[in-house]
Each structure stands twice: as structure tokens, then as C-alpha cells.
N, CA, C and O atoms as a printed pandas DataFrame, in Angstrom:
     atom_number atom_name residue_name chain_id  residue_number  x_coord  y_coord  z_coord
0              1         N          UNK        A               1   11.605  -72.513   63.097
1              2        CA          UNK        A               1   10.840  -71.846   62.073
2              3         C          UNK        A               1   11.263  -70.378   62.033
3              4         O          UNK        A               1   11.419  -69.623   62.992
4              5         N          UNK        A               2   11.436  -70.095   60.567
5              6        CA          UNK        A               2   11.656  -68.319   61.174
6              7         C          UNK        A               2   10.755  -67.221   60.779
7              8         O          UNK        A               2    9.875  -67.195   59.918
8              9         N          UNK        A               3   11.015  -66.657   61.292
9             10        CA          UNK        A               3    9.558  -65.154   61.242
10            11         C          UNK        A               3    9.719  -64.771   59.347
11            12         O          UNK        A               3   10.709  -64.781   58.614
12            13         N          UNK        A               4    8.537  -64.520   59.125
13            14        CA          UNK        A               4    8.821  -63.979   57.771
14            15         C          UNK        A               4    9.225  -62.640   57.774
15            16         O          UNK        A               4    8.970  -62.044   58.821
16            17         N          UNK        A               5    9.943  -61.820   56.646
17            18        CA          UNK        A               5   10.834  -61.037   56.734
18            19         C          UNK        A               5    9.881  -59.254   55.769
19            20         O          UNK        A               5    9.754  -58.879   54.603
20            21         N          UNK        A               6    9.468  -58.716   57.139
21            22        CA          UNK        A               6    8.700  -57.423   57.401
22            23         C          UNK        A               6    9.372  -56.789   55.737
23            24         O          UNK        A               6   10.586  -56.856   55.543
24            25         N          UNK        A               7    8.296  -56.118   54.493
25            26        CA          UNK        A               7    8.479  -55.580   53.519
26            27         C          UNK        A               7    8.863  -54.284   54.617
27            28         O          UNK        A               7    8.473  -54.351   55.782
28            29         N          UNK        A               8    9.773  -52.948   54.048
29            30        CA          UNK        A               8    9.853  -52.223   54.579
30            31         C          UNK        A               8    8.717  -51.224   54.134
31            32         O          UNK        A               8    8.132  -51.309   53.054
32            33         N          UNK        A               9    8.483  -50.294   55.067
33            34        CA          UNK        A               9    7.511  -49.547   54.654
34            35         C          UNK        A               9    7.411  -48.576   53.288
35            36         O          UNK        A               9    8.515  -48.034   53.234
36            37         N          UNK        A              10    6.803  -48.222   52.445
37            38        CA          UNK        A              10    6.700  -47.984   51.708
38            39         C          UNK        A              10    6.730  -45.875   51.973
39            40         O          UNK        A              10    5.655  -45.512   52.450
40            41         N          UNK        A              11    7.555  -44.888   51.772
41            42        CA          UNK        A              11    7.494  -43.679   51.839
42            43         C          UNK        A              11    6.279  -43.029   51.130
43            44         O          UNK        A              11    6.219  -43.173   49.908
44            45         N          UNK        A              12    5.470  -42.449   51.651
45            46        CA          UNK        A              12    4.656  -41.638   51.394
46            47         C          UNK        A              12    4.563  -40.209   51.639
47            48         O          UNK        A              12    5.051  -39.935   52.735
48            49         N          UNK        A              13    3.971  -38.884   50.816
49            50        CA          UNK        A              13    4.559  -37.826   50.838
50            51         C          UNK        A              13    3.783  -37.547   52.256
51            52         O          UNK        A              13    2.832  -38.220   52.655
52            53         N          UNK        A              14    4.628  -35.916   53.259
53            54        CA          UNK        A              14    4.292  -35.767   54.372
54            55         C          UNK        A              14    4.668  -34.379   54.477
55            56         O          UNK        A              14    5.284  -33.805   53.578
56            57         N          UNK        A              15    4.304  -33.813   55.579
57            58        CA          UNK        A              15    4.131  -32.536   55.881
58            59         C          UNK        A              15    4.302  -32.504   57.189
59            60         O          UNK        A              15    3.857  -33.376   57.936
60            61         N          UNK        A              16    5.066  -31.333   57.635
61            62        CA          UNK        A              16    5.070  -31.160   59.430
62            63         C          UNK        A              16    3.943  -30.179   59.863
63            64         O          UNK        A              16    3.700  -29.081   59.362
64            65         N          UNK        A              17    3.154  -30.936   61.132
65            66        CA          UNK        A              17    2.210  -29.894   61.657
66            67         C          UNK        A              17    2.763  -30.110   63.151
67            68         O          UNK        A              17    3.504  -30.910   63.721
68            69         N          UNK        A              18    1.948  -28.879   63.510
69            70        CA          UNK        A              18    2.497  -28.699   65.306
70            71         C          UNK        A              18    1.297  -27.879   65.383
71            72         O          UNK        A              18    0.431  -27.678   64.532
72            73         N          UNK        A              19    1.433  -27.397   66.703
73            74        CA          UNK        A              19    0.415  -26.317   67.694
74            75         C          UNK        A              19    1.242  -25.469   67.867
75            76         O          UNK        A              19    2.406  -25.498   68.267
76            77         N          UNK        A              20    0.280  -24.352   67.396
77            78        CA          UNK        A              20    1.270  -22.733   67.791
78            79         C          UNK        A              20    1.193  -22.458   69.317
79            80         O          UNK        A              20    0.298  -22.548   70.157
80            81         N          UNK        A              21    2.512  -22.081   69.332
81            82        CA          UNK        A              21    2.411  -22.336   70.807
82            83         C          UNK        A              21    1.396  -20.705   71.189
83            84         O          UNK        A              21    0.500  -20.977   71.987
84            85         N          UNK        A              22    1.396  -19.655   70.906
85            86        CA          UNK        A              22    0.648  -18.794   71.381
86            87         C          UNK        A              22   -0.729  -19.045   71.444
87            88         O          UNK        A              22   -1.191  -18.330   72.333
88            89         N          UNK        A              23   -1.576  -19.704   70.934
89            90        CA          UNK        A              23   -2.818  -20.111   70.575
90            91         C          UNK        A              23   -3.332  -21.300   70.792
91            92         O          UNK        A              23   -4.458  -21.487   71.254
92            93         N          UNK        A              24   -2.140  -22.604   70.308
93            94        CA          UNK        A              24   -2.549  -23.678   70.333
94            95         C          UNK        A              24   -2.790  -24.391   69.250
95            96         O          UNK        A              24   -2.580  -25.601   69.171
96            97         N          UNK        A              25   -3.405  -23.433   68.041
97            98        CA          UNK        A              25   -4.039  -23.901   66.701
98            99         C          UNK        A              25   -3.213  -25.069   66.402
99           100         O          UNK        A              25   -2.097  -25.278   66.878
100          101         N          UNK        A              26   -3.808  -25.774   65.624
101          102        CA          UNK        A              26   -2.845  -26.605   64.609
102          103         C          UNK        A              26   -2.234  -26.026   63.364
103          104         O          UNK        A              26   -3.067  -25.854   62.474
104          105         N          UNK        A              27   -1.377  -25.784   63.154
105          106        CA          UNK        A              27   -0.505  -25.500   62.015
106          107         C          UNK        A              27    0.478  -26.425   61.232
107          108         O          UNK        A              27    0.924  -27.499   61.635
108          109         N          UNK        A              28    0.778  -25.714   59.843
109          110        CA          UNK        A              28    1.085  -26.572   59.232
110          111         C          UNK        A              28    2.601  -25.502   58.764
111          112         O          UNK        A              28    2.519  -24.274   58.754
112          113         N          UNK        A              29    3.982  -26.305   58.388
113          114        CA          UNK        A              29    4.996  -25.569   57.699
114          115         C          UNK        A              29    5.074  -25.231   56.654
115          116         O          UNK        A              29    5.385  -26.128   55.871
116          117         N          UNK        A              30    4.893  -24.058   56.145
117          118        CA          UNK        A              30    5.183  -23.496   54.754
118          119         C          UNK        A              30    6.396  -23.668   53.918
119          120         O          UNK        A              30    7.299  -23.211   54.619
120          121         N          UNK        A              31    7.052  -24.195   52.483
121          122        CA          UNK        A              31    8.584  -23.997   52.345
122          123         C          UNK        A              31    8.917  -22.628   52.466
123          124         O          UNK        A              31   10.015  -22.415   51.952
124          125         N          UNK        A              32    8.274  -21.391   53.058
125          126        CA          UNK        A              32    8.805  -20.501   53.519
126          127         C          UNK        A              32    9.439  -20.301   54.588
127          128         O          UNK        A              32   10.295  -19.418   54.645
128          129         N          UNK        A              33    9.223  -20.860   55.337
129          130        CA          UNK        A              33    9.611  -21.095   57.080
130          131         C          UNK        A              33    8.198  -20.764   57.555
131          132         O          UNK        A              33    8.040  -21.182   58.702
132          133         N          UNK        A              34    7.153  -20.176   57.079
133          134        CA          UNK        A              34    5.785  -19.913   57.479
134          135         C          UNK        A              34    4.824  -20.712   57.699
135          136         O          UNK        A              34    4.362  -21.485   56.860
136          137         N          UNK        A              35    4.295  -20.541   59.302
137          138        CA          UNK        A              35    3.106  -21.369   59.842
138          139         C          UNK        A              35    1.860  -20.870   59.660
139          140         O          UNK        A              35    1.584  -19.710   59.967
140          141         N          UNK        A              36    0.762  -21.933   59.003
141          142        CA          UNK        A              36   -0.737  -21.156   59.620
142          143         C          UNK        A              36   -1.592  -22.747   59.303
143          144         O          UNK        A              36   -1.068  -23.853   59.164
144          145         N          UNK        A              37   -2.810  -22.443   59.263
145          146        CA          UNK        A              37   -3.703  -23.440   59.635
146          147         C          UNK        A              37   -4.100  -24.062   58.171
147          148         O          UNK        A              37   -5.139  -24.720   58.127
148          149         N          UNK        A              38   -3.544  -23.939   57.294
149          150        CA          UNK        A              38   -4.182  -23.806   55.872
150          151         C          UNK        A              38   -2.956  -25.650   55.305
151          152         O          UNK        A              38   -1.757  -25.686   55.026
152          153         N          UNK        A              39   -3.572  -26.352   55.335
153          154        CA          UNK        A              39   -2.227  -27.857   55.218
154          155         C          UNK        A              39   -2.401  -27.925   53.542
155          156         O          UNK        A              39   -2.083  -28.980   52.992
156          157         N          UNK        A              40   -2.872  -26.876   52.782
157          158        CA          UNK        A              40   -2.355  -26.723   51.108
158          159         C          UNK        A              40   -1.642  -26.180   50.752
159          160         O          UNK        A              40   -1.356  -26.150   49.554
160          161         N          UNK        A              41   -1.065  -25.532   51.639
161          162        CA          UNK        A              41    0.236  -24.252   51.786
162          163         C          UNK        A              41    1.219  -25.034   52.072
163          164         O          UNK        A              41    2.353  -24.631   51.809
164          165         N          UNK        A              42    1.061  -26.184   52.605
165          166        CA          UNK        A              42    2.566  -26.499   53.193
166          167         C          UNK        A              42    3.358  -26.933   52.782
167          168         O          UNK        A              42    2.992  -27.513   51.759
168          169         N          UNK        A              43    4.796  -27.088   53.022
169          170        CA          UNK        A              43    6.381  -27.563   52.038
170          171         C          UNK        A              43    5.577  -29.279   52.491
171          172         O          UNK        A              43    5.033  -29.707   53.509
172          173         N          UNK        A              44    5.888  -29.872   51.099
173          174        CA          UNK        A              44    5.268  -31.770   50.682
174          175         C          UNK        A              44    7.052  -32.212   50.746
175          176         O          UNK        A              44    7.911  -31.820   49.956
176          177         N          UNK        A              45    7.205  -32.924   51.664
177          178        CA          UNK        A              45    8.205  -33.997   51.442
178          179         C          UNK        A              45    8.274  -35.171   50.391
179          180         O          UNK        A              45    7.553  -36.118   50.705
180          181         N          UNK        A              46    8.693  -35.265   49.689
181          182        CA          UNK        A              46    8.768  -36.302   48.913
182          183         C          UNK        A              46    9.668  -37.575   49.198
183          184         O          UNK        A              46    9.338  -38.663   48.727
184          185         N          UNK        A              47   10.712  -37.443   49.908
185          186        CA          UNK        A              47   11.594  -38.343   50.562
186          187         C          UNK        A              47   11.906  -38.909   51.669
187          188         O          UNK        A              47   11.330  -38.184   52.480
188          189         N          UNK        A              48   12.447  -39.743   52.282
189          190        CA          UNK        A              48   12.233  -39.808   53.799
190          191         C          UNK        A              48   13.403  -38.597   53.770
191          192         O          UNK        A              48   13.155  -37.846   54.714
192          193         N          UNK        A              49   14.540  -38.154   53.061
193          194        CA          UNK        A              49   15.539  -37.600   53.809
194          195         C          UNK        A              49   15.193  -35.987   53.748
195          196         O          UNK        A              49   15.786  -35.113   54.381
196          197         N          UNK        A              50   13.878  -35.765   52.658
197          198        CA          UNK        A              50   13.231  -34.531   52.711
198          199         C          UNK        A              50   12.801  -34.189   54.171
199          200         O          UNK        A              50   13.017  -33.288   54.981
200          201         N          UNK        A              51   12.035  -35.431   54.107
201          202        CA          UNK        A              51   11.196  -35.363   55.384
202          203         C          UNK        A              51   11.938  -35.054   57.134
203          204         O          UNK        A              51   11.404  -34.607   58.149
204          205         N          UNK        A              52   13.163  -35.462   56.905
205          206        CA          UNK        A              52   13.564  -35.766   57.932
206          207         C          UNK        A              52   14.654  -33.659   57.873
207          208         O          UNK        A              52   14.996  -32.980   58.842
208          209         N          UNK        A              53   14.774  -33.445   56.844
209          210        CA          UNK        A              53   15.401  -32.217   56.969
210          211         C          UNK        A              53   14.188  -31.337   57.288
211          212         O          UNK        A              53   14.418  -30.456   58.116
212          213         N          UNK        A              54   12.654  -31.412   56.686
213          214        CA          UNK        A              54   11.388  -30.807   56.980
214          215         C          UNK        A              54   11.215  -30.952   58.484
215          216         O          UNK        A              54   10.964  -29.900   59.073
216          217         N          UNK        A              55   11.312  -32.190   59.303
217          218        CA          UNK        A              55   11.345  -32.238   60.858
218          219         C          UNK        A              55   12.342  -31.435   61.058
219          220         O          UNK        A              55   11.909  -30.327   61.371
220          221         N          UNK        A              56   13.477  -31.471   61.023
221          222        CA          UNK        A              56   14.661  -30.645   61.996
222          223         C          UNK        A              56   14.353  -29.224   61.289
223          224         O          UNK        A              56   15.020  -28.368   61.868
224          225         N          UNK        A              57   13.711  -28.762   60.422
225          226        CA          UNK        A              57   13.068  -27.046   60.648
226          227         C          UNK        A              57   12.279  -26.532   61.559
227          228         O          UNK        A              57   12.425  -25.479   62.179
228          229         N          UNK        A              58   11.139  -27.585   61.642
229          230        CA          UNK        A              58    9.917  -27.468   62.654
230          231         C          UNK        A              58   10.686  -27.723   64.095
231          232         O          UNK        A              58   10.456  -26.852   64.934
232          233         N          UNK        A              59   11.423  -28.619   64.434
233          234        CA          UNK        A              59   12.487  -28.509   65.762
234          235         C          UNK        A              59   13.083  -27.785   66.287
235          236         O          UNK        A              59   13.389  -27.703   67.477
236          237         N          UNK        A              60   13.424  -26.878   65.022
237          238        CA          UNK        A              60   14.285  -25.776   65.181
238          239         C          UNK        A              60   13.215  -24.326   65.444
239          240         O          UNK        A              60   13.695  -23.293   65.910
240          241         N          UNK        A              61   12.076  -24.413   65.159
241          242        CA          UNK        A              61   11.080  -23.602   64.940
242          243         C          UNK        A              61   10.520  -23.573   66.583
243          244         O          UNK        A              61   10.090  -22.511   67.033
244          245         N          UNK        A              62   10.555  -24.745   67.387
245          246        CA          UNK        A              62   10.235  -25.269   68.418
246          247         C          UNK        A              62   10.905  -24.778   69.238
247          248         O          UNK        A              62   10.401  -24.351   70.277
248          249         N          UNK        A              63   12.553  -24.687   68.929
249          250        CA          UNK        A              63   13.292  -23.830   70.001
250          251         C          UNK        A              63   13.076  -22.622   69.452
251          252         O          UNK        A              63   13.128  -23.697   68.854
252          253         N          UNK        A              64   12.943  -21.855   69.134
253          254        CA          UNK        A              64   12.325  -20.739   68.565
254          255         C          UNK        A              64   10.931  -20.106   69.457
255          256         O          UNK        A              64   10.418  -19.010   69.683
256          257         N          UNK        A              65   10.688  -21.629   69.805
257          258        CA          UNK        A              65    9.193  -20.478   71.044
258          259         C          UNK        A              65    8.136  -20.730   69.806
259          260         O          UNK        A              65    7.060  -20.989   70.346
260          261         N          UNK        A              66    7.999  -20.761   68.491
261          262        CA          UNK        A              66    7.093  -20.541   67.676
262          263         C          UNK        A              66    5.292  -21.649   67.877
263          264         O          UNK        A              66    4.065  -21.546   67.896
264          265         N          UNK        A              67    6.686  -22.823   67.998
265          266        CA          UNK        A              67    5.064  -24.200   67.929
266          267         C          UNK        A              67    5.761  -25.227   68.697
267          268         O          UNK        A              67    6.987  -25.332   68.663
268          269         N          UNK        A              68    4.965  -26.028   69.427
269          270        CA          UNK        A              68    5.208  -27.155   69.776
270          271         C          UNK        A              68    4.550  -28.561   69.434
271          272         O          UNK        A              68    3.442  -28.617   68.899
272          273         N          UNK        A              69    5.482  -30.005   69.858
273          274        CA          UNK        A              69    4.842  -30.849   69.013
274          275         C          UNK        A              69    5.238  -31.143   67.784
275          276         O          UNK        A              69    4.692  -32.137   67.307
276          277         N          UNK        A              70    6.127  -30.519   67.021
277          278        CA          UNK        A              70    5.984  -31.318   65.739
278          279         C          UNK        A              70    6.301  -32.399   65.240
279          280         O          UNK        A              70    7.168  -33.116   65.740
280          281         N          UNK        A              71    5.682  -32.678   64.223
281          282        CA          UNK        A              71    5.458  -34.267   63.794
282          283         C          UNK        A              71    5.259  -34.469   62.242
283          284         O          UNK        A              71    4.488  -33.669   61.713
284          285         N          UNK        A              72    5.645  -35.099   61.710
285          286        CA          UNK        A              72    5.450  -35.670   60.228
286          287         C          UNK        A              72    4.116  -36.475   60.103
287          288         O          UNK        A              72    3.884  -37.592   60.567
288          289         N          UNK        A              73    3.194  -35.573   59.293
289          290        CA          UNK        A              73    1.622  -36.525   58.895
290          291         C          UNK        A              73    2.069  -37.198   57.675
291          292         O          UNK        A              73    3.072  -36.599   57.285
292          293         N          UNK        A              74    1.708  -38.424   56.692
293          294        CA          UNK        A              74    1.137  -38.094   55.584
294          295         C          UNK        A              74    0.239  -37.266   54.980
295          296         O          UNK        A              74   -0.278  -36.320   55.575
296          297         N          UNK        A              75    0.010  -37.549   53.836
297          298        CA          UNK        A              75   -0.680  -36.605   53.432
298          299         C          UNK        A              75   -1.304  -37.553   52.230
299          300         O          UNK        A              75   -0.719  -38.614   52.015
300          301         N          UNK        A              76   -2.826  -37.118   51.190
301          302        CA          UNK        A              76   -3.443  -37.682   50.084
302          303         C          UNK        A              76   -3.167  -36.279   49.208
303          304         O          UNK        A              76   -3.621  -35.165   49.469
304          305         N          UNK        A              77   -2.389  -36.613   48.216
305          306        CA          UNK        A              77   -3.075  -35.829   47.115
306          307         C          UNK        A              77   -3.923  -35.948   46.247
307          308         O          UNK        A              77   -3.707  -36.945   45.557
308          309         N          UNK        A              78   -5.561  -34.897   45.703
309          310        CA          UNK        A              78   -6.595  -35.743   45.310
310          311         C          UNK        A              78   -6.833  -34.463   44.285
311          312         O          UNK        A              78   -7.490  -33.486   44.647
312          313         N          UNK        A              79   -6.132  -34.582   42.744
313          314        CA          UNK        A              79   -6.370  -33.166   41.930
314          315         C          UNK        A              79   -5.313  -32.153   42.502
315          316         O          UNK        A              79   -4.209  -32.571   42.852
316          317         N          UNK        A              80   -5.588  -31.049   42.584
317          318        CA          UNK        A              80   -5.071  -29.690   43.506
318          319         C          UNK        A              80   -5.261  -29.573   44.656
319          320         O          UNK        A              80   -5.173  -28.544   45.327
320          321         N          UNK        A              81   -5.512  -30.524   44.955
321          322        CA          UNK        A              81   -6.034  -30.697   46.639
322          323         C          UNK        A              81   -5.146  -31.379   47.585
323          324         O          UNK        A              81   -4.420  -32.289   47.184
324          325         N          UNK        A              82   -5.148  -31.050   48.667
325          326        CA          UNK        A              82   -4.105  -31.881   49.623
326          327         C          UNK        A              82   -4.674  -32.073   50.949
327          328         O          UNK        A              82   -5.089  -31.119   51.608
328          329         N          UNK        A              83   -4.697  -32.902   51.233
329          330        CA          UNK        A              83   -5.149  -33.711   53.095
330          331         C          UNK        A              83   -4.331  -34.327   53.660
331          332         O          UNK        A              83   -3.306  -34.755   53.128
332          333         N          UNK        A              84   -4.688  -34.494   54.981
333          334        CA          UNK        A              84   -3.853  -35.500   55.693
334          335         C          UNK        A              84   -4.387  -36.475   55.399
335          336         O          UNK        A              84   -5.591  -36.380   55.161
336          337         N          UNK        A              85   -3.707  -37.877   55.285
337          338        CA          UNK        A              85   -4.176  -39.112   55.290
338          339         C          UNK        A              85   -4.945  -40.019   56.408
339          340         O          UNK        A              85   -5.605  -40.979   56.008
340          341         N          UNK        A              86   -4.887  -39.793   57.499
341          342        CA          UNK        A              86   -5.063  -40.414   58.543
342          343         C          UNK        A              86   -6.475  -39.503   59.011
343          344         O          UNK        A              86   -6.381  -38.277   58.947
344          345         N          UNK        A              87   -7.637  -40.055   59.429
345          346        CA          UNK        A              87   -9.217  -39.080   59.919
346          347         C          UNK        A              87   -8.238  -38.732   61.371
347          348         O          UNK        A              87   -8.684  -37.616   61.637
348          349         N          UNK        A              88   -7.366  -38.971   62.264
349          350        CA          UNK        A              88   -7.033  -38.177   63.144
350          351         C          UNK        A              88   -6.855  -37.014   62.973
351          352         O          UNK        A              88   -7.495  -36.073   63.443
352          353         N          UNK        A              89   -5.743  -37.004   62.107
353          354        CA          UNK        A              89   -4.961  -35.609   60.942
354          355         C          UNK        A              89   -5.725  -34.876   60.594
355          356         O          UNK        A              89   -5.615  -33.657   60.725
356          357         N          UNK        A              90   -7.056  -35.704   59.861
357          358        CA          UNK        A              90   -7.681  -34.867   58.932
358          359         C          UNK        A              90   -8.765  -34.310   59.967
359          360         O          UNK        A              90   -9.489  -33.431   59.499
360          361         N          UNK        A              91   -8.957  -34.609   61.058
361          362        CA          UNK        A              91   -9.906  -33.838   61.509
362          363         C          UNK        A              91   -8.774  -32.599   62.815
363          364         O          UNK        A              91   -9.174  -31.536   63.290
364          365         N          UNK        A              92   -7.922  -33.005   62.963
365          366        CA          UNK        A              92   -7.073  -31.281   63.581
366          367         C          UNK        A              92   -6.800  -30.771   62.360
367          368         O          UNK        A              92   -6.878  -29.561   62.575
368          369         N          UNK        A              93   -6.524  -30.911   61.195
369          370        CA          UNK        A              93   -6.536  -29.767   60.068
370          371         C          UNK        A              93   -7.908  -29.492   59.860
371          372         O          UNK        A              93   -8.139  -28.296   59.688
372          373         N          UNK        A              94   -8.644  -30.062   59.834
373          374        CA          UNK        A              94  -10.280  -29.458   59.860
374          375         C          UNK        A              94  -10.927  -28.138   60.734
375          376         O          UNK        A              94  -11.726  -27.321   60.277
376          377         N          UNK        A              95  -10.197  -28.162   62.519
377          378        CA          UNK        A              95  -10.472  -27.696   62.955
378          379         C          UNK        A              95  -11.139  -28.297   64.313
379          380         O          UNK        A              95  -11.526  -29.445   64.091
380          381         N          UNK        A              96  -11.323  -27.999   65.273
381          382        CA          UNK        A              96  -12.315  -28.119   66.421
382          383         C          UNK        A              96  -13.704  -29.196   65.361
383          384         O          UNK        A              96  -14.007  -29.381   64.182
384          385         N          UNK        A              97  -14.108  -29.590   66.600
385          386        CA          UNK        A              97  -15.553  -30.663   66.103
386          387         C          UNK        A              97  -16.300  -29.744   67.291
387          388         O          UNK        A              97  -17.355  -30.201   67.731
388          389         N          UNK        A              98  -15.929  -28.780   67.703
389          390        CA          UNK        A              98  -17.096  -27.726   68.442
390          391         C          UNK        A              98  -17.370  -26.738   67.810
391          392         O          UNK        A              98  -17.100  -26.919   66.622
392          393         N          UNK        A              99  -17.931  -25.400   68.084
393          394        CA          UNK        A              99  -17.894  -24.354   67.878
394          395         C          UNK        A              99  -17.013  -22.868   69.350
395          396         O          UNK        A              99  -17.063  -22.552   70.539
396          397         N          UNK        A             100  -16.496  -22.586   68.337
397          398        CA          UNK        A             100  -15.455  -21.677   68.428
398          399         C          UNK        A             100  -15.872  -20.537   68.686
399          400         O          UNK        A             100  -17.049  -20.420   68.346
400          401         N          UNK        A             101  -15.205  -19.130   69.385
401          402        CA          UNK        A             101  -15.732  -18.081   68.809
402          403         C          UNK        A             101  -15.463  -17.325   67.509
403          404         O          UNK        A             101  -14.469  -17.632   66.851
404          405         N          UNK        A             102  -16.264  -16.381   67.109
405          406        CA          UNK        A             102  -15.549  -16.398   65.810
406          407         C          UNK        A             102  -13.859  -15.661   65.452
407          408         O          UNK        A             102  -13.396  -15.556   64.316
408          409         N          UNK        A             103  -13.267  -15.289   66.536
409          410        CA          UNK        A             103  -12.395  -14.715   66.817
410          411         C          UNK        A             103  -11.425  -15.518   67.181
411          412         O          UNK        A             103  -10.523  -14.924   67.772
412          413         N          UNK        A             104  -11.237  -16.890   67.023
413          414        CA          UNK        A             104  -10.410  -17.882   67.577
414          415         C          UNK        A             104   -9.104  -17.608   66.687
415          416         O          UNK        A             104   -8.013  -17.316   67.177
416          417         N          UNK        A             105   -9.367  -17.747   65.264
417          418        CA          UNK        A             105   -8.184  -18.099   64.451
418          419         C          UNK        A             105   -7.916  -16.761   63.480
419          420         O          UNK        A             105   -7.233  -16.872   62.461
420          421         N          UNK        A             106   -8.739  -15.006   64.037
421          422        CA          UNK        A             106   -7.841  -14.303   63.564
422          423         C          UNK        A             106   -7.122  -14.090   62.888
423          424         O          UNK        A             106   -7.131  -13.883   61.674
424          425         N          UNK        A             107   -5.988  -14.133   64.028
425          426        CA          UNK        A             107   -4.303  -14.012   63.966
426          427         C          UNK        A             107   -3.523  -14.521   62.816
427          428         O          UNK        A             107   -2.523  -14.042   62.279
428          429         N          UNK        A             108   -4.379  -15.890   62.481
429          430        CA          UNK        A             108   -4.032  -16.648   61.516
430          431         C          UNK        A             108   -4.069  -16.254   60.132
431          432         O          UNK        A             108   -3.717  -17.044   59.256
């Protein structure tokens, strides 16, 4: 009998986030080369081969000392609005589920 034959996955748009490495925050990549916590700012992949040139910036950003971790989320676009797709995602772009001081994200 043989296995039925896996549809390939379907590309969906994505965004690189990481942790700044000075802080920790979650951040997101700007098409500027610019990080901050804001994931409506960030360069949207539309392709896997977008996506995959969007990873080797954030890699490169990584040897750089800047952030560590990075990774390709999806993302929902809903209007002018943009999220991560996944409630993991969407709750480190949210922020802490504690309270902070109010001086945490500054810098940012």
C-alpha cells in the first residue's frame, strides 16, 4: 500500500523576530535593517525566497551582537493591521503576560 502523497505546504507571508540581545525584548526586522518591538513596522516576506534572504539579514544581524534567536513567524493581515499568526507569536509581540516596570522598553 503506499502512503498518500503530503500537499506541500502552502507559503504564507512572514516576518523575522529575535530578542535583543541587550535587553532581551522581542523584536521585530524593519526593511530598514531596524529592530524594535512594534511587528507593523516590519519588512513582510512574501516568498519563501524573500523569506529566506529576510533570515540571512537577521543572521547576519546576530553576528553583529545586535539580537539573538532569529526566526521566521507568519504573520495575519487584518485591514492595516498586522499580527503574528500563531497565539505563541502573538503573545511575545504582545509583550510580557506580567507587569513590567515602566522603564523596561524605553530604549525601544
Amino acid at each position: 500500500m503506499s502512503q498518500p502523497v503530503k500537499a506541500p505546504k502552502v507559503f504564507k507571508p512572514v516576518v523575522v523576530t529575535a530578542n535583543e540581545l541587550a535587553s532581551g525584548a522581542v523584536v521585530f526586522r524593519h526593511a530598514d535593517g531596524l529592530w524594535s518591538i512594534d511587528v507593523g513596522k516590519a519588512e513582510i516576506a512574501e516568498s519563501r525566497e524573500a523569506g529566506d534572504a529576510l533570515l540571512a539579514l537577521a543572521l547576519a544581524d546576530q553576528e553583529g551582537c545586535l539580537v539573538v534567536d532569529p526566526a521566521l513567524i507568519e504573520i495575519v493581515r487584518e485591514g492595516g493591521f498586522v499580527r503574528p499568526a500563531s497565539l505563541r507569536e502573538l503573545i511575545r509581540a504582545s509583550g510580557p503576560t506580567v507587569a513590567l516596570p515602566a522603564d523596561a522598553y524605553a530604549h525601544l
